[in-house]
N, C-alpha and C positions, 0 to 999 in steps of 0.2 A: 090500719094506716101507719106508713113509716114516718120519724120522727129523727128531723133532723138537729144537731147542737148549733147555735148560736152566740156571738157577743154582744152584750149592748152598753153604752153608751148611760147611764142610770146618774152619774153626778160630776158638775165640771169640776174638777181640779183645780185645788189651790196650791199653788206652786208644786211641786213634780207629783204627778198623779202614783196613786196607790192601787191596789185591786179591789178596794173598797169603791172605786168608783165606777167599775164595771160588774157586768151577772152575767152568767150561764143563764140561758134561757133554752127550754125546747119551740120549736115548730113544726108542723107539719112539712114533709115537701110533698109541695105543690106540682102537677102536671101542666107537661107543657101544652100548649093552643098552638092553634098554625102562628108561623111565622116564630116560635119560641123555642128553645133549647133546655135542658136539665142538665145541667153541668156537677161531678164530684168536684170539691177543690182537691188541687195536689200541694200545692205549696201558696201560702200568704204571704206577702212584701210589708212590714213594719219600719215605719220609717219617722224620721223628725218630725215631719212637717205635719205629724196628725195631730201632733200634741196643740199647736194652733187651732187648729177643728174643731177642738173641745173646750174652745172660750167662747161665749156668747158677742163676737166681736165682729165687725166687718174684717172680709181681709178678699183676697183674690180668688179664695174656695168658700161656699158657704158653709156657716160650721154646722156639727153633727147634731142633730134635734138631739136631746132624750129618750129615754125608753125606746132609742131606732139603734137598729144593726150596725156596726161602725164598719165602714168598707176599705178599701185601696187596692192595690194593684194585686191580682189574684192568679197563677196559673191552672187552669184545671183541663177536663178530659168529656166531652160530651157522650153521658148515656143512654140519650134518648132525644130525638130530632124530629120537628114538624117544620125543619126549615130546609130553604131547597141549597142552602149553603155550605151546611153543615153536616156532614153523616159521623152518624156514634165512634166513638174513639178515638175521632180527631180532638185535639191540645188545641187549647185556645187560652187564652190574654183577653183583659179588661177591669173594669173597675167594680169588683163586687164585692161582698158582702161577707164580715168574717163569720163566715156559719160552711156545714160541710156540705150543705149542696146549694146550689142557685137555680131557679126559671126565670133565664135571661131575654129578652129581644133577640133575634140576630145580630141585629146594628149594636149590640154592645159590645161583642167581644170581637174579636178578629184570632185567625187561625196562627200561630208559628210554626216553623220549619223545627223540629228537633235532630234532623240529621244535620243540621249547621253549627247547631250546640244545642247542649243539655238544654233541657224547658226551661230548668230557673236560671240561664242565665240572661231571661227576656224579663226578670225582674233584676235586670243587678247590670252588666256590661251592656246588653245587649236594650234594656230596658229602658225606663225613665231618667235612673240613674247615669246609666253611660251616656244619655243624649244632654241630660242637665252639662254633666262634664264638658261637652261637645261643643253644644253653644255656647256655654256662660266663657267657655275658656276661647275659643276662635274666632266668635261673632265679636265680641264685646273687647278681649286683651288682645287676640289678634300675636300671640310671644313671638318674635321675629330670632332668628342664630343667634347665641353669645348672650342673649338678656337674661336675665336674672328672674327667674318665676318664683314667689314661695306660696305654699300652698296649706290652710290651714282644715283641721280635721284630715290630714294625709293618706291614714290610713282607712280613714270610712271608705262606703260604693261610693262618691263621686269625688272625695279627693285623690282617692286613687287613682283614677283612671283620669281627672285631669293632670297627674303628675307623668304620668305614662306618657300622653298626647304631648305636653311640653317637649320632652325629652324628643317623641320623635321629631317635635319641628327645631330640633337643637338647643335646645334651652339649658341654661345652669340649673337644676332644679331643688330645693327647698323643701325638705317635706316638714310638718308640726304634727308632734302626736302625744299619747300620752301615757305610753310605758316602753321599756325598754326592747318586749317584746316586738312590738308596733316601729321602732325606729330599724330593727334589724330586717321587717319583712319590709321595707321601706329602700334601704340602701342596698340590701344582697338579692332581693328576688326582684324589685321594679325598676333598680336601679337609679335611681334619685343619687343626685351629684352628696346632699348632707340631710341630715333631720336628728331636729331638735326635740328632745323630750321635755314639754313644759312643766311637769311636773316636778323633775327633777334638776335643769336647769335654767339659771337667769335666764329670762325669754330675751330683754335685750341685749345682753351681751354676748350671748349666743346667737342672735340674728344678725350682728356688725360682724362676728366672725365666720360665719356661714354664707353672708352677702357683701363680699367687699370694695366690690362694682356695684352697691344699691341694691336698690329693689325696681324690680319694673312691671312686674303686674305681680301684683297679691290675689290670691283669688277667694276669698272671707266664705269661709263656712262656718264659724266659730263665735263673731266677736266678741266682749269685752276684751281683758286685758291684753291677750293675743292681739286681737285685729288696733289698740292702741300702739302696740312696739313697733310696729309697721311701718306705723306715719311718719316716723322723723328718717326714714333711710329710705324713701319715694325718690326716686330720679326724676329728671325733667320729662314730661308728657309719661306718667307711670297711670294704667290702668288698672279698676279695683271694680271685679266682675262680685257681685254682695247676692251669694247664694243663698246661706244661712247665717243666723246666729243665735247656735242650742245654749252658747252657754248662759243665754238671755230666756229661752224659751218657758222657764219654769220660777223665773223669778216674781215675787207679789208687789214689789215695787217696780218705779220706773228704773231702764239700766242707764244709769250717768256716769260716763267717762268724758274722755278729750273730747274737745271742742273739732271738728276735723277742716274746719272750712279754711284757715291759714293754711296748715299743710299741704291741700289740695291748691288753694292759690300759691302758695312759693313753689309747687312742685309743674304748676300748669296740669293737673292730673286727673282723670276720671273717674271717676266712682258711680257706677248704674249697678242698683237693684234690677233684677231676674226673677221668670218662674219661667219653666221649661215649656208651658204653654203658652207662651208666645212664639214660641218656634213650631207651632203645630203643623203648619203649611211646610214645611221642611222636615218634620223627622225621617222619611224616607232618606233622603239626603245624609242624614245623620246616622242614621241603625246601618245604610249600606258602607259607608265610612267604618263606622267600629264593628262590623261583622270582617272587614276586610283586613284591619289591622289585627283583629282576633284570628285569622286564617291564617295569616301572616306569621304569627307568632311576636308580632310588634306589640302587646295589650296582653296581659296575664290577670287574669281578677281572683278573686276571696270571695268565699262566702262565710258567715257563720251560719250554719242552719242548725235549726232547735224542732227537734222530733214530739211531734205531736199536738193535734187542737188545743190540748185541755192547757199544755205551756204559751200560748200568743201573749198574754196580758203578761206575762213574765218575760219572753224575748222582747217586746213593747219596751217595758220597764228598763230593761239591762241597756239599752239605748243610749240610756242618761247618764248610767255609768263607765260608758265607754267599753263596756264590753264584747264587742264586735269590731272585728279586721273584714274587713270589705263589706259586703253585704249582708242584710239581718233577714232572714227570711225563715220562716216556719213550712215544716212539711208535715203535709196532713194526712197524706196516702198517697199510696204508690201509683206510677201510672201503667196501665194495664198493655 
């Protein structure tokens, strides 16, 4: 019997996780039954929002049990088919399992096009990512010509490409990041009006100089300190689409900054939390939008990809440390 590698999930983490807190595990794979698929994976999607998963807390995903398989957004390649959907070698998308092969449902995964782009750009522009961007930034900020967008995490898969969509609907654009390399693929390749490298300087004086018409939608992937500079340069009726906030994600206390509720009353200004699955009824809407703009040549993305299974708990990790320009994705094997 063949014996597939696995991740698992073995202790929650106390503030930024370590690889102590996951195992290699083997398994069997399993054969598929009518109606199921055996999928190789090709590439894994590691992203922010797992590190929440792995708190025993309510939130809008339920988090990961123990000693279970940690999953997210997977591309892979069907080897073997009992479904009338699917035949062998067709690429499919879904939410499976960091291990090297999967026996899925049909209804779990859905086929993509790779002659429209690469496979893994259905985890990154084309993916979760680009439609988070899509929504949080058009449904919710709505950036109208001439406004003033800044956009925090810049350089990550969905600051990016909400600074991109900005720009196309006219916007002054704002990128935040956090090296020096990151602010040049920010201004020379995506073309962002300024971007500011927090690291190296004053975030607010650097923000009054980079916004001097205000600010009119912030779009928060980052908070604390960042997402506080913000609040005193909100123009009248300024939108704040609240995607993430990693630099909270890993802290053991509670995070206590400004108070935001005067700022949003003297600004009249909005501020709605988002997950991209409330747009579910719409991604079509959204993936045909940013497959258009990518065709176009309006939308350029990044990836970082990190070669090989046995590194995922490590491209995971580098996360935290800002070690990835657009997308963090691992590639596990090639597609055949």
């Amino acid at each position: 019997m063949y014996h597939l590698q696995q991740i698992k999930l073995i202790k929650r983490p106390s503030g930024t996780p370590t690889n102590e807190d996951f195992e290699f595990a083997e398994a069997p794979i399993g054969e598929p039954a009518e109606g199921e698929v055996l999928i190789r994976t090709n590439y894994i999607s590691v992203d922010p929002y797992l590190r929440g998963r792995m708190n025993n807390v309510k939130s809008y995903v339920p988090p990961f049990e123990l000693d279970s398989v940690i999953t997210s957004a997977v591309i892979g390649q069907v080897i073997e088919s009992k479904s009338t959907h699917f035949e062998k070698n067709d690429v499919v998308t879904g939410g499976l399992g960091w291990q090297e092969y999967s026996v899925v449902q049909e209804s779990e995964v859905r086929k993509i096009d790779t002659n429209l782009a690469p496979a893994s750009a259905y985890l990154s522009v084309l993916g979760m990512t680009g439609l988070t961007a899509y929504f949080g930034l058009l449904d919710i900020a709505d950036p109208k010509e001439g406004e003033t967008v800044v956009v925090s995490g810049a350089a990550g898969a969905v600051g990016s490409v909400v600074g991109q969509i900005a720009k196309i609907k006219g916007a002054h654009v704002v990128g935040i990041a956090g090296s020096d390399e990151k602010i040049e693929y920010l201004k020379n390749e995506l073309g962002f009006d300024a971007a500011i490298n927090y690291k190296t300087e004053e975030i607010e004086t650097a923000l009054a100089k980079a916004c001097p018409n205000g600010i009119d939608v912030y779009y928060e992937n980052v908070g604390g300190e960042i997402g506080d500079a913000v609040l005193p340069l909100l123009n009248k009726f300024a939108r704040i689409p609240v995607c993430g906030a990693i630099s909270a994600y890993n802290n053991k206390e509670a995070d206590i900054g400004l108070r935001v509720q005067s700022y949003l009353i003297k600004s009249s200004a909005l501020m709605q939390g988002f997950t991209v699955g409330d747009y579910a009824s719409r991604f079509k809407e959204g993936s045909e939008a940013l497959a258009g703009w990518l065709q176009a040549g309006e939308i350029q993305y990044e990836e970082t990809i990190t070669e090989g299974f046995e590194n995922t708990i490590d491209a995971f990790l580098d996360l935290f440390q800002g070690a990835n320009v657009g997308k963090a994705i691992v590639k596990v094997s090639d597609i055949e």
